[in-house]
Every structure is written in C-alpha cells, then in structure tokens.
C-alpha positions in Angstrom: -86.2 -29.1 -112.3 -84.1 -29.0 -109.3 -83.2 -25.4 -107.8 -79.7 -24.3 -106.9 -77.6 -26.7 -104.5 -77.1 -24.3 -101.5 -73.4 -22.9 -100.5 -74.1 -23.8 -97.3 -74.0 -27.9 -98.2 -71.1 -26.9 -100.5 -69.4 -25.3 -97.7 -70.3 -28.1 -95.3 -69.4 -30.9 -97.7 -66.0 -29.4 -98.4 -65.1 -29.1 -94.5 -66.3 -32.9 -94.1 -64.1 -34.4 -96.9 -60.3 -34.3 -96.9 -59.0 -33.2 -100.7 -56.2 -35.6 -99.7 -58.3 -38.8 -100.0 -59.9 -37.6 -102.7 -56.9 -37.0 -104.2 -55.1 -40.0 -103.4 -57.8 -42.7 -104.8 -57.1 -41.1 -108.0 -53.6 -39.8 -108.0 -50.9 -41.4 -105.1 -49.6 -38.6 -103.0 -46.7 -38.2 -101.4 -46.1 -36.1 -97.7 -43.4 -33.3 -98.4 -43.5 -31.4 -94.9 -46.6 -30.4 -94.1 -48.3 -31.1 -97.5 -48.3 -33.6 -100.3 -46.7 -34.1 -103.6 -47.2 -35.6 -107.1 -46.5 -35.7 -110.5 -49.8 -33.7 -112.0 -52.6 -35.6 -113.7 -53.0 -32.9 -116.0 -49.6 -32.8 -118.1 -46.2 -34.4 -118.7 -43.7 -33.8 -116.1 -41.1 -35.9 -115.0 -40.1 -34.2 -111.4 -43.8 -33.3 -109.5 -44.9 -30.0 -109.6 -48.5 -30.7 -108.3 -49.1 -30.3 -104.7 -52.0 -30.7 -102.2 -52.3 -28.7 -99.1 -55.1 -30.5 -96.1 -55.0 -27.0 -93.9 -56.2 -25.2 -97.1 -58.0 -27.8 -98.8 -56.6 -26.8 -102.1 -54.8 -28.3 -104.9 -51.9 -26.3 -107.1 -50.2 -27.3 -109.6 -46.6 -24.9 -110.1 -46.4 -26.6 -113.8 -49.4 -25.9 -115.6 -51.5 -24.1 -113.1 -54.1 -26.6 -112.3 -55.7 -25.8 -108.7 -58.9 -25.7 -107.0 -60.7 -27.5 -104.3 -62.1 -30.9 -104.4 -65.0 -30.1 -105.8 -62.7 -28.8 -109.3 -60.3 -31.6 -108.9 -63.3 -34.2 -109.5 -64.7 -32.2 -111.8 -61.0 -31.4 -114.3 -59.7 -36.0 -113.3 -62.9 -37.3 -113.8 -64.2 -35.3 -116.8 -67.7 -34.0 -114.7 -69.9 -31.3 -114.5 -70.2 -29.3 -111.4 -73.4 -30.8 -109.8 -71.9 -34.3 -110.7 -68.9 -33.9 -108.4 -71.3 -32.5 -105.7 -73.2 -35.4 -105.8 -70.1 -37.7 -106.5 -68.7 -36.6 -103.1 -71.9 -36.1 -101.2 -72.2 -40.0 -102.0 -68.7 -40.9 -100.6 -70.0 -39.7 -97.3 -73.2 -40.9 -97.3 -74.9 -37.2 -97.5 -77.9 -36.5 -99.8 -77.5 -33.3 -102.0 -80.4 -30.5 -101.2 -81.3 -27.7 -103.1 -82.5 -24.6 -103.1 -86.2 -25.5 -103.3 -86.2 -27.6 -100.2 -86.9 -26.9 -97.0 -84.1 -28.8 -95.4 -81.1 -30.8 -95.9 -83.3 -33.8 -94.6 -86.2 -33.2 -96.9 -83.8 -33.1 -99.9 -83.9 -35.5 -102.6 -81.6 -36.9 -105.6 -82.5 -39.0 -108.7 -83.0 -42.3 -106.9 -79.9 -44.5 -108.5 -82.6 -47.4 -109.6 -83.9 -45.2 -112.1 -80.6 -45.6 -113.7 -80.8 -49.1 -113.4 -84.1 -49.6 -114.7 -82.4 -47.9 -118.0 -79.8 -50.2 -118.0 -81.8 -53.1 -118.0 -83.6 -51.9 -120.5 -80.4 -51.3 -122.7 -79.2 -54.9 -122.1 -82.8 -56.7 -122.6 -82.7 -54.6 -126.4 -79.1 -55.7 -127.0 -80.3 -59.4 -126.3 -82.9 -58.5 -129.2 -80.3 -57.5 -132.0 -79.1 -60.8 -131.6 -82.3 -62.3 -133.3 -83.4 -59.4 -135.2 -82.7 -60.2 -139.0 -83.9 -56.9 -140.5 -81.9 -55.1 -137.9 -78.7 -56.9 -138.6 -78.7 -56.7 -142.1 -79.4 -52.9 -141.6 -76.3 -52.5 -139.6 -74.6 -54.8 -141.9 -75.3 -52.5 -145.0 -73.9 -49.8 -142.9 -71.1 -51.4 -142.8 -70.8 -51.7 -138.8 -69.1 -54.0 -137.4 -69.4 -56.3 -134.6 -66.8 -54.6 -132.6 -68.4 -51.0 -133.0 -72.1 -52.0 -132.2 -70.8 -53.6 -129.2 -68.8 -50.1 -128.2 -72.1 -48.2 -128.7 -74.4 -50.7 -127.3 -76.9 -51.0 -129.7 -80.1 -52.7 -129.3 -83.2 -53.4 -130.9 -87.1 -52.5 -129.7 -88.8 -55.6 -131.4 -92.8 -55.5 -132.7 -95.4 -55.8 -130.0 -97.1 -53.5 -127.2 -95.5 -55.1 -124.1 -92.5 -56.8 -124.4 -89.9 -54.4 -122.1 -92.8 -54.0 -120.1 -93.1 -57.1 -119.4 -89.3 -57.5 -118.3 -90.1 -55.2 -115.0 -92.5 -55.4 -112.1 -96.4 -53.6 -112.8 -95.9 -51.5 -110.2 -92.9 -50.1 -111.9 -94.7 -49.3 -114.9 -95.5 -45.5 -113.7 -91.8 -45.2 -113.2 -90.6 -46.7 -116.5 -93.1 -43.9 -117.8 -91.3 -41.3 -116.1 -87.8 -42.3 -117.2 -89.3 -42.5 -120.8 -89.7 -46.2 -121.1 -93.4 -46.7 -121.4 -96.5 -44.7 -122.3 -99.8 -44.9 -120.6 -102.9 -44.6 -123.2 -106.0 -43.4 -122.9 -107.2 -46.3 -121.3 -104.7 -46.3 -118.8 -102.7 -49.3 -119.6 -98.8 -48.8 -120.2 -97.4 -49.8 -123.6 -94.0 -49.8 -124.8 -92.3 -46.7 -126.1 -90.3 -48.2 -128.4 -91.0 -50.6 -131.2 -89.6 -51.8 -134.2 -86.4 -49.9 -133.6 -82.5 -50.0 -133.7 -81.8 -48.9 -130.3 -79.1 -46.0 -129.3 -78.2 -45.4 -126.1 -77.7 -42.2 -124.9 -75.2 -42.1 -122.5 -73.8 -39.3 -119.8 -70.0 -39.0 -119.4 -69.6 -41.1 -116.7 -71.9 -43.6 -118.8 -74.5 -44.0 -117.3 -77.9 -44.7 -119.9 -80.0 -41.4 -119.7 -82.2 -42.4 -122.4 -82.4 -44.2 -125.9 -82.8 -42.8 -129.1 -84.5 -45.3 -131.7 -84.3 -45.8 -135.8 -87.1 -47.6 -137.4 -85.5 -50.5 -140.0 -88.5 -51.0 -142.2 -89.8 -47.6 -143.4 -93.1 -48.7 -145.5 -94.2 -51.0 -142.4 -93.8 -47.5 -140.8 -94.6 -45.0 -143.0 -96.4 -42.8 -140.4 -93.8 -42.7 -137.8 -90.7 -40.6 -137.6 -87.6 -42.2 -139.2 -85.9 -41.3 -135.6 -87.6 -41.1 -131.9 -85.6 -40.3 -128.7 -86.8 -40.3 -125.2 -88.9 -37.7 -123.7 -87.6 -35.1 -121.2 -87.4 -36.8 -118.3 -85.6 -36.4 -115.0 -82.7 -37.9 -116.0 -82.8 -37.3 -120.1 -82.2 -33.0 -121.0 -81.7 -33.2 -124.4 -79.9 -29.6 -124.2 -77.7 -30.7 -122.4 -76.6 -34.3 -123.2 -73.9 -34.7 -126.5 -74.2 -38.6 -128.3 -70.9 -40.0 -128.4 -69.7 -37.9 -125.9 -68.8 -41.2 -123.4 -67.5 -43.0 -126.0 -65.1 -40.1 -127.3 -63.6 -40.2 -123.5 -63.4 -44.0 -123.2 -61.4 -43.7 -127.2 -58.3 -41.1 -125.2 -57.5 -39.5 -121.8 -56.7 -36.4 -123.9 -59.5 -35.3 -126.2 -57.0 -32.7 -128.3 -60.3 -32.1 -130.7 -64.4 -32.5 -130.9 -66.0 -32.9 -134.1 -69.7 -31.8 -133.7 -71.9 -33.9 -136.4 -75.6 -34.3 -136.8 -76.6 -37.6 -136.1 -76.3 -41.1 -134.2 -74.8 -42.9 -137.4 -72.7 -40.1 -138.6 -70.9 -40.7 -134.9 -70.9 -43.8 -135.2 -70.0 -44.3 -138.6 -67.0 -41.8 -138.3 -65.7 -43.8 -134.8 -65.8 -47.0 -137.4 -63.5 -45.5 -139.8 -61.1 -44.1 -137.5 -62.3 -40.8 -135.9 -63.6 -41.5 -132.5 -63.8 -37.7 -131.1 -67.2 -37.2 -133.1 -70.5 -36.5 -131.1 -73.6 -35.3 -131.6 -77.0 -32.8 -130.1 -80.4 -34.7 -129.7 -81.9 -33.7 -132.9 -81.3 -30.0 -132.0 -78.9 -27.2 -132.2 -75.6 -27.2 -130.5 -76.8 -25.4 -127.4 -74.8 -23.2 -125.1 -74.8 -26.1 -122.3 -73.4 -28.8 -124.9 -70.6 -26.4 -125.9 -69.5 -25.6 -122.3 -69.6 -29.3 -121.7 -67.7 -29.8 -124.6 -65.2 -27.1 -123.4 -64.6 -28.6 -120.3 -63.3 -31.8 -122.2 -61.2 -30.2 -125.4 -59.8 -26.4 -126.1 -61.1 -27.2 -129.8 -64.7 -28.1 -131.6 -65.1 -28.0 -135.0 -68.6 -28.0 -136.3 -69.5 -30.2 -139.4 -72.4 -29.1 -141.7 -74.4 -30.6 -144.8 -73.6 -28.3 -147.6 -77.7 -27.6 -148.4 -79.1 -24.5 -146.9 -80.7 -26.3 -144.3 -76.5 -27.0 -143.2 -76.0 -23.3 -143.4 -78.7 -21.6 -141.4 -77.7 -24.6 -138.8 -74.0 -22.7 -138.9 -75.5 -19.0 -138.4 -77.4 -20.5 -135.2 -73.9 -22.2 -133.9 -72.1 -19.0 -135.0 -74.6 -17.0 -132.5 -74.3 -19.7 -129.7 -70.5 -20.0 -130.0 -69.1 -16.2 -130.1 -69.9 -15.2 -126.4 -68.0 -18.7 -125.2 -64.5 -17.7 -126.7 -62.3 -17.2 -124.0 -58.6 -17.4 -124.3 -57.2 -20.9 -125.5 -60.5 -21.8 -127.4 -60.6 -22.7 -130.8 -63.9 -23.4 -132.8 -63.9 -24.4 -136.7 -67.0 -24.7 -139.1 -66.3 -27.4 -141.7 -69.3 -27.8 -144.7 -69.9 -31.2 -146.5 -70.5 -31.3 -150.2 -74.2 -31.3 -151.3 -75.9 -34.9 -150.9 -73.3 -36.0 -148.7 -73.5 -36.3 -144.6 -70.3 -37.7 -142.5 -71.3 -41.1 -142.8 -71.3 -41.3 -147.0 -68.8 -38.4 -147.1 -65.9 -41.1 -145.0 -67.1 -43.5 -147.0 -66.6 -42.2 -150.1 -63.3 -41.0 -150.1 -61.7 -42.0 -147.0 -60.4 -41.5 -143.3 -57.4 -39.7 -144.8 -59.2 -36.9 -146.9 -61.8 -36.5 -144.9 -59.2 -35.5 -142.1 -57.8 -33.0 -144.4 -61.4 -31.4 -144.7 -60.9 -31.2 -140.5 -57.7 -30.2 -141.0 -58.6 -27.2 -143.2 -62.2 -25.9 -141.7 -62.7 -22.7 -141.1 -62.0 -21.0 -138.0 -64.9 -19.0 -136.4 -63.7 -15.6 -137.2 -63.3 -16.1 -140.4 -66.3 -17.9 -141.0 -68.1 -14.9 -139.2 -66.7 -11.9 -141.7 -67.1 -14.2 -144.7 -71.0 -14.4 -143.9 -71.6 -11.2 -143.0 -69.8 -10.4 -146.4 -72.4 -12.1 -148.7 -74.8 -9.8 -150.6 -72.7 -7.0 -149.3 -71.1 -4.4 -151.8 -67.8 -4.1 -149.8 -66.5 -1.9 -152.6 -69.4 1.1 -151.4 -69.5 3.1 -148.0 -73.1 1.9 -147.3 -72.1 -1.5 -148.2 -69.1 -1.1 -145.2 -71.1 0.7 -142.8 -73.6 -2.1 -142.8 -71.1 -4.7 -142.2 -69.6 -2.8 -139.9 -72.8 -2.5 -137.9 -73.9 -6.6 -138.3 -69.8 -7.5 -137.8 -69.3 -4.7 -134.5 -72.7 -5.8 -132.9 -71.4 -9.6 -132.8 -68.0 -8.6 -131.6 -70.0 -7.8 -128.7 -70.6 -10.5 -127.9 -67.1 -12.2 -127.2 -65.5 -12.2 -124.1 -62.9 -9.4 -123.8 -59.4 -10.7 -124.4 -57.1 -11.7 -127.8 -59.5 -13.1 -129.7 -61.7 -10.5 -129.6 -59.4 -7.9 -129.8 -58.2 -9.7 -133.4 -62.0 -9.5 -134.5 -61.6 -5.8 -133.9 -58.5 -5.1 -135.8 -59.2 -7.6 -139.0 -62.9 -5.6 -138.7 -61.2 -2.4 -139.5 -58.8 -3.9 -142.0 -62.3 -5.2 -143.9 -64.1 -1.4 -143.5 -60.9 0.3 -144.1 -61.3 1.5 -140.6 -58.0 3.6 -138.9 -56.5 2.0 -136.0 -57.7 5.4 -134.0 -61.1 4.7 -134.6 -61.3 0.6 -133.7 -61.9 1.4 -130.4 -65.3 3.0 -131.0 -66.6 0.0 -132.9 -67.4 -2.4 -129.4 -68.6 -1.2 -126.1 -65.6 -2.7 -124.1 -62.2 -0.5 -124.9 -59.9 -2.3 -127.2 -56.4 -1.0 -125.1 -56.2 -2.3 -121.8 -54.7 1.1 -120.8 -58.6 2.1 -120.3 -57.7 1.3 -116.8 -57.7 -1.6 -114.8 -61.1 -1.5 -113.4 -64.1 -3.4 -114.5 -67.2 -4.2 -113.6 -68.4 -5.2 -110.1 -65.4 -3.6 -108.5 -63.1 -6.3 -110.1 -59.5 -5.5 -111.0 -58.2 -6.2 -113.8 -54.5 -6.1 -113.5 -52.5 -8.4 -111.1 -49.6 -6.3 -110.5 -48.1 -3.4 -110.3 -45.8 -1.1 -112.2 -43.0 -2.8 -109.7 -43.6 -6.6 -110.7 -45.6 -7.1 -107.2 -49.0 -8.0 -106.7 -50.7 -4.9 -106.2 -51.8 -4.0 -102.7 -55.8 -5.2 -103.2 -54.9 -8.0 -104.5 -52.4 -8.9 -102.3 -55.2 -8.3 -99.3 -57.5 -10.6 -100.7 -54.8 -13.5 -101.8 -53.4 -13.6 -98.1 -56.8 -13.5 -96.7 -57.8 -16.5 -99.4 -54.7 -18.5 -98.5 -54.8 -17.4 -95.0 -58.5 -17.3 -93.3 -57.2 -16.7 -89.6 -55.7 -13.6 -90.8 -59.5 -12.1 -90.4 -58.3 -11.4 -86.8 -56.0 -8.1 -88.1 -58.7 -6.8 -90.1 -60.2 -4.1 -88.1 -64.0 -4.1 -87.6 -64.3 -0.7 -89.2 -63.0 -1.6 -92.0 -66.0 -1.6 -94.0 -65.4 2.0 -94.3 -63.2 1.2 -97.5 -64.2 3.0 -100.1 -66.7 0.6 -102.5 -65.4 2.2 -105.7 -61.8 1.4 -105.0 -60.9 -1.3 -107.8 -61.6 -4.6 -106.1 -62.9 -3.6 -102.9 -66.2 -5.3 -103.3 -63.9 -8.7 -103.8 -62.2 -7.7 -100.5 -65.5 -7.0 -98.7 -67.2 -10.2 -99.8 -64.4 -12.2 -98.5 -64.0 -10.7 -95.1 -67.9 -11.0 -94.6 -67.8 -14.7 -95.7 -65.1 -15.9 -93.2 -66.6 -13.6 -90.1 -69.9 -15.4 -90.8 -68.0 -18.7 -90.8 -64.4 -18.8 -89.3 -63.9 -22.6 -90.3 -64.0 -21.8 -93.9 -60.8 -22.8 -95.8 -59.5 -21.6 -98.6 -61.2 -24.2 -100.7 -64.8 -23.3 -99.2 -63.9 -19.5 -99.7 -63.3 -20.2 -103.3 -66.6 -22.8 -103.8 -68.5 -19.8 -102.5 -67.4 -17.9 -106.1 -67.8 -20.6 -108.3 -71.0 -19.0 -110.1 -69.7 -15.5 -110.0 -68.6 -13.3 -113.0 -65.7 -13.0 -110.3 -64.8 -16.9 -109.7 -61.8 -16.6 -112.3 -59.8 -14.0 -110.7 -60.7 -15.2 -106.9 -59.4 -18.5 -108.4 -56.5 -16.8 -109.4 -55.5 -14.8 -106.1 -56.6 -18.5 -104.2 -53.3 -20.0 -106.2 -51.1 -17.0 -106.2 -47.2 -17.8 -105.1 -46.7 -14.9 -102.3 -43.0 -15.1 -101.5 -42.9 -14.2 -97.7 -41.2 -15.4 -95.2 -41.7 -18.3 -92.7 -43.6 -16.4 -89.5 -43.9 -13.1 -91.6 -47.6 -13.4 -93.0 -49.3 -11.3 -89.9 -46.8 -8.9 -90.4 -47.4 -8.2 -94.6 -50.9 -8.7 -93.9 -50.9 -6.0 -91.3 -48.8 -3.7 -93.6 -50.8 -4.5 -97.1 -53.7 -3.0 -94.7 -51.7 0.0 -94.2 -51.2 0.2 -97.2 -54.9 0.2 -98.4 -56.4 2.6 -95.8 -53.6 4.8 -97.0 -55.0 4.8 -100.9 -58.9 4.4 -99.6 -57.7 8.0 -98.3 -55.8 9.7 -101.4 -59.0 8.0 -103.5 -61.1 9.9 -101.4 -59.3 13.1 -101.5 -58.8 12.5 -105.2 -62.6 12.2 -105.8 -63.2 15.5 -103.3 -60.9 17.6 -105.2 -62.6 16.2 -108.6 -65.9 17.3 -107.3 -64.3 20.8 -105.8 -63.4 21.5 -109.3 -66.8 21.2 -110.6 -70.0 21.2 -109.1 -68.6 22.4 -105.7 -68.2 21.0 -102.4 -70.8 20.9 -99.4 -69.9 22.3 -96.1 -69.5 19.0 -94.2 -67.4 17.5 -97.4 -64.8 20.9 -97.6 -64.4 19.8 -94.0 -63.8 15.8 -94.2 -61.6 17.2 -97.4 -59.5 19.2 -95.1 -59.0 16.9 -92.2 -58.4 14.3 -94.3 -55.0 16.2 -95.9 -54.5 17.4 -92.4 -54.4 13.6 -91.4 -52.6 12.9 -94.5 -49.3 15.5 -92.9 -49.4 14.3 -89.5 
C-alpha cells in the first residue's frame, strides 16, 4: 500500500487553494470586512455564525464550533476521509497526490480513475443480467425486495459461463480487470470470470464509487462446493477493513445520520432499508474493525451493534467490545443489541415489524453496561476473590478508554460493583481519575485552557496568537529555545515556532494540517479557533508581553526545580551558582 502523503504537498496544496472557493461551491459566502460569512452547514441557525477567513485559511464556526482548514471542511461537508479530500483537492488543481514512498512529487502516482470505471461497467453490464435472470428474480422476490430497493442497491447478477464480463472489455485489459478483482487468470494463463452464477452486490465507497462486488449464489445444490457468499479480493481499490456495505446508501437516505446500526450481512442491510431503517450497514464478512468504526464516527455520534443471539453472536460482541472501548471520546455513544436465537435482522423485521424491532434499538444496551454485565458472568460477586477478579478484568479495560466522562463513570460504577471507597477509585486505572492531578500530560501537552482568572493561560495564549498570527514569529527572540522543555506545553510552543521559521508562508491552516496525525492535533485545533479579545493594532503588543510573561515562569520553574533538587540530593557547584543569579536576576 501507499506510504504517508508528505506534509510538505499538504502544506503546498493548502497555500495553492483558497478555502474561499472551496467553500463557496458548497456553501454561498458572503464578504463581511475582510472575511466571509454564512449560515453554518453543520447546524440550524437562523442569523450566520460561520465565518471564513482567506489570510488565515481557516473556517470557524462561533455556533457550534466547527473550524479547520480546507482540508477538514471537505472532509466534515462532504462526509470523506482524510486522504479523500487530499486527493479531492489535489484534483481541482490538477496536482497528483505523492507519498511518502516516492521519490518525487513527479514520480508520484494515484489509483488511475479508469479502474473505477472499469468497476462500474461491470456493475451496470450485471444489472442488465438480473433483468433476464429468472432464478435470480424469484430469489429476490421471495425476499420480498422490491423493485425500488434493488434499484437503490444496484444489484446485478454474474450469469453461468467462463467469459462473459470478460468479454465486455478489451484483452489487453484483462490483467487489469484481474487486479481490480474482476477476473482470474488460471493455470494456463487464460483470464476467466470471477464471478458466476451470482446475485451481485456492489460495494460502494461513500462518495459511491464501486470498489468491488460481493456475490450470493441462487442455486445452492448446482453449487454445492462453493461458498454461499464471495466478495472481491484485496485489491487496490477494495480493503475490506476498511469499507462498511450500506454505508453510501445510509448517506444518500439523510444529510444527518443521528444513528448507525451495525448488522452482519448484505441482505440484513438491505432487508432492514426495505422495511424502513435505512441507517443499517455492514463489515466484509469480518469484524467491525477499528478503521470501520472511526469511519463510522466521522458520520454519526452513535452505533449500535446488532448480534445473532447464538454464541457465535456473542464472542462477535466480546471482539467489538475490545475494538470499541479505546474509541470513546466525549459525545460517543455505542449500544450492543442481541437478536433472539434462529433469527438475523432480515427474519427478525420481518417477523414482527419496523415498529418493535425499533424498540429493540431503542432499548440495546449501552457499552458500559454491556462491559460489567460480561465481565460479571461466572463471577461470584458476593466473595472477595470473586471482586478482586472482576476488578482486575473490569480495571484493565478501563484502560483502555480515552480519559474524559465516560471513563471517569466506568471508574465510579466499577467501585460501586467491588464495593470499592471513592478514596481508593483512583488507584484502579493508570491515568488519575481528578483532574486536579495537574494539568500536564503527556508530550508536554497542557491540559487546561485557562487560568484560575478566566484567561487563557500564558502558554496557551503564546501558541494561539502565533497559530492565528504567523508573522508574529518576528518578536520571538532567537534564543528562545532556551525555554524550559518540561514547562507544560512548551514542546507545542517549540514545534510551532520551528515550523513557521522553516516556512514563513505557512498560514494558520497549514500550521494546523501539519498536526493532523498528532496525539496533539485536538488541542492545536483548539488554540487555532480560540476567540482572543484584543484590540484592533494590539496583537504585537500581547504577543510581546505573553513572552514576558513566559520567560518570567521558564525562570521561577527553574528555580522551583533547583530548590527541589537543593533539598535532596544536593546541588553542583555550577547549578548553586545559575540558582543564585537566577534569584539575583529575579530582584533586579
């Protein structure tokens, strides 16, 4: 697969493509001074709150908080992935999208756009097939699909015979239609058709493009030795890790997708879109990985999973439980809804109807509680081994979630199950439950945003003005590197000067791309949007002071860290001397 797409295209993409068209082809603007305003895509509002700046490259929205570059505003209107709004824009200028691997922007290469083509050819030439294919249609019939729906899903049907999509396409294609997963080539070297004898599923990205097929035979005694279902191969285009069925369709059904119900199979989504629930998708005969659920995140704040009741169903939740717990972050909700034995979605809606079956959605079970009533079974919870063992399987999954609410509620219900004081919760995960631990974490991050006084605090004020502000690098003093790394967010501060001395051109959307893959990207994000109340002609002047401001702490941390060190293991000579002119400095 394809490396890393360097920072350096990023950067250089960014600086070649106004935000403002991009912007404006999706969303009209309108010029307020010297930047542009709308009503924001993202949620009702009747007067507009969104507003796009062309010096910094940057969108903000003062409503719900939307912002980013242009990059992120493809990526949150047109419901893509990150590398798919690279190569979205690269396209709108022409550019070809390099990576990491490559020697050179000029020696870089993308998926070549016919390979999609050839797929959709081959999705229309087996819809053309249905039409005639008697066993198919009665298949589909007894399934109770309608015209309408096989229409919306683009079925199709792989008739009997060797050749017949290969004969639709060129012979010298034949080696590609292999590698797109069309065609096989035999031991004799001749290419034969993939599929045969199949009802036909496109697979389809979220912009909808056919990545591959997945295909169901209709007469199982003519095919006895074949698998009842046969997707594509891994191909360029086709990661089955990655790539959620239904997942298009859900989009086309709402602009809003409030929930995601994760199923098994092609007809359960299907099925379910018939009866009236068109936010169903499902994984390529696999687990839900952790790509499909960030995907799947980026879409809806809420997935419920839906399992067969059997044991096979159950050890399929265990594995999503694992999967899911270290992608709760704040806002996320995931649910685990079980089927009754000898039923899947398809029989299950069926059987009783779109309205009950939406009360069994309704009434799943959140993920936390699914998690303690697991790690319950076979466990005497009456008996101090039979806590301490729970306490041990419960604490080391708590682990595993992101630090915030949620997990701090796993704690606290943890020691409400193991009769565990308050006083003691804290010692039951490796991250402190209090946020009065401090406020620094790892990397040199900070965690709080503001001071004791309601301000920003003077680090992150620093790195905010020099995020929203890139000429400001002209105050910072070349010795400024001197900073102290273990201050709380100087590593941030650092990072940022380096990146605009290296490259004085970079705006603040560039500055903020460059983050995008860091554990960091949030709060950068954060500081890149910050409101900083100063004013007009005033920013060189509270830059200058939040400067004097930090060298002033970099010197009581230093002293403070002296004096620590004084008190115990002793000072050298050269540090009692830096200790003593730095207080001398410190009363002049």
């Amino acid at each position: 697969m394809a490396g890393r797409i360097p920072k350096e295209f990023i950067a250089d993409l960014l600086n070649k493509i106004d935000i403002v068209d991009v912007v404006d082809s999706r969303v009209p603007l309108k010029k307020t001074g010297s930047n542009y305003v709308a009503c924001c895509p993202f949620h009702n509002e009747k007067s507009p709150s969104f507003t796009v700046s062309p010096s910094k490259q940057f969108y903000h929205c003062f409503g719900c908080g939307s912002h980013g570059s242009a990059i992120s505003f493809v990526m949150e209107y047109d419901r893509m992935e990150y590398v798919e709004a690279i190569e979205a824009l690269a396209a709108q200028l022409g550019l070809t999208v390099p990576h990491e691997n490559t020697s050179s922007y000029s020696k870089a290469k993308t998926v070549s756009p016919d390979l999609y083509q050839y797929l959709v050819q081959a999705a229309n030439y087996y819809q053309t097939q249905l039409a005639t294919a008697t066993e198919a249609q009665n298949y589909l019939k007894k399934r109770g699909l309608s015209a309408q729906i096989i229409q919306r899903f683009g079925l199709g049907y792989a008739p009997a015979g060797w050749g017949n999509l290969a004969d639709q396409f060129a012979v010298e294609l034949h080696p590609t239609l292999e590698k797109i997963g069309l065609l096989i080539k035999n031991k004799l070297e001749r290419y034969h058709d993939r599929f045969r004898e199949r009802i036909m599923y496109p697979i389809r990205d979220q912009r909808g493009r056919v990545l591959g097929f997945g295909g169901r035979i209709t007469n199982s005694q003519a095919n006895a030795d074949q698998p009842k279902y046969l997707n594509s191969p891994e191909t360029p285009l086709f990661h089955k890790g990655s790539v959620l069925y239904g997942l298009y369709e859900a989009m086309q059904s709402t602009r809003d997708l409030k929930r995601v119900l994760v199923v098994e199979g092609y007809m359960d989504v299907i099925a379910l879109a018939q009866y009236g629930i068109p936010y169903a998708v499902a994984a390529m005969g696999t687990a839900a990985t952790r790509q499909h659920l960030e995907r799947l995140f980026r879409h809806t704040s809420a997935v419920i999973f839906c399992f067969d009741g059997d044991n096979a169903g159950k050890n399929a939740a265990k594995r999503a439980l694992e999967t899911v717990l270290p992608l709760m972050e704040e806002g996320r909700q995931v649910k685990f809804m079980f089927l009754p034995e000898s039923h899947d979605p398809d029989s299950l809606i069926r059987e009783e109807g779109l309205e009950a079956f939406q009360v069994r959605i309704d009434t799943a079970t959140g993920v936390g509680e699914y998690c303690f009533s697991l790690l319950q079974q076979d466990i005497d919870m009456s008996s101090m081994d039979g806590r301490a063992k729970f306490t041990k399987l419960a604490s080391d999954l708590i682990d595993t979630i992101p630090v915030g609410a949620f997990r701090d509620l796993m704690i606290t219900e943890l020691g409400k199950r193991a009769r565990i004081g308050q006083e003691n919760l804290a010692q039951l995960a490796k991250t402190p439950l209090s946020p009065s631990e401090g406020n620094k974490q790892a990397n040199g991050t900070i965690k709080s945003i503001r001071g004791s006084d309601g301000r920003p605090t003077p680090m992150r004020l620093a790195i905010a003005l020099l995020l929203q502000h890139p000429d400001l690098i002209q105050l910072v003093p070349h010795h400024w590197q001197t900073l102290p790394e273990a201050m709380p967010g100087s590593g941030i501060l650092h990072q940022v000067i380096n990146l605009i001395r290296e490259q004085p051109t970079h705006t603040t959307a560039a500055l903020l791309e460059w983050w995008r893959e860091h554990p960091e990207y949030n709060q950068v994000s954060k500081l890149a949007a910050m409101p900083i109340s100063i004013p007009d002609g005033g920013v060189n002047a509270e830059f200058e002071g939040v400067l004097q401001q930090l060298m002033k702490l970099a010197i009581d941390y230093k002293i403070e860290q002296l004096m620590q060190k004084a008190g115990g293991e002793g000072l050298t000579p050269s540090e009692k001397q830096q200790l003593q002119q730095l207080i001398r400095g410190m009363k002049e």
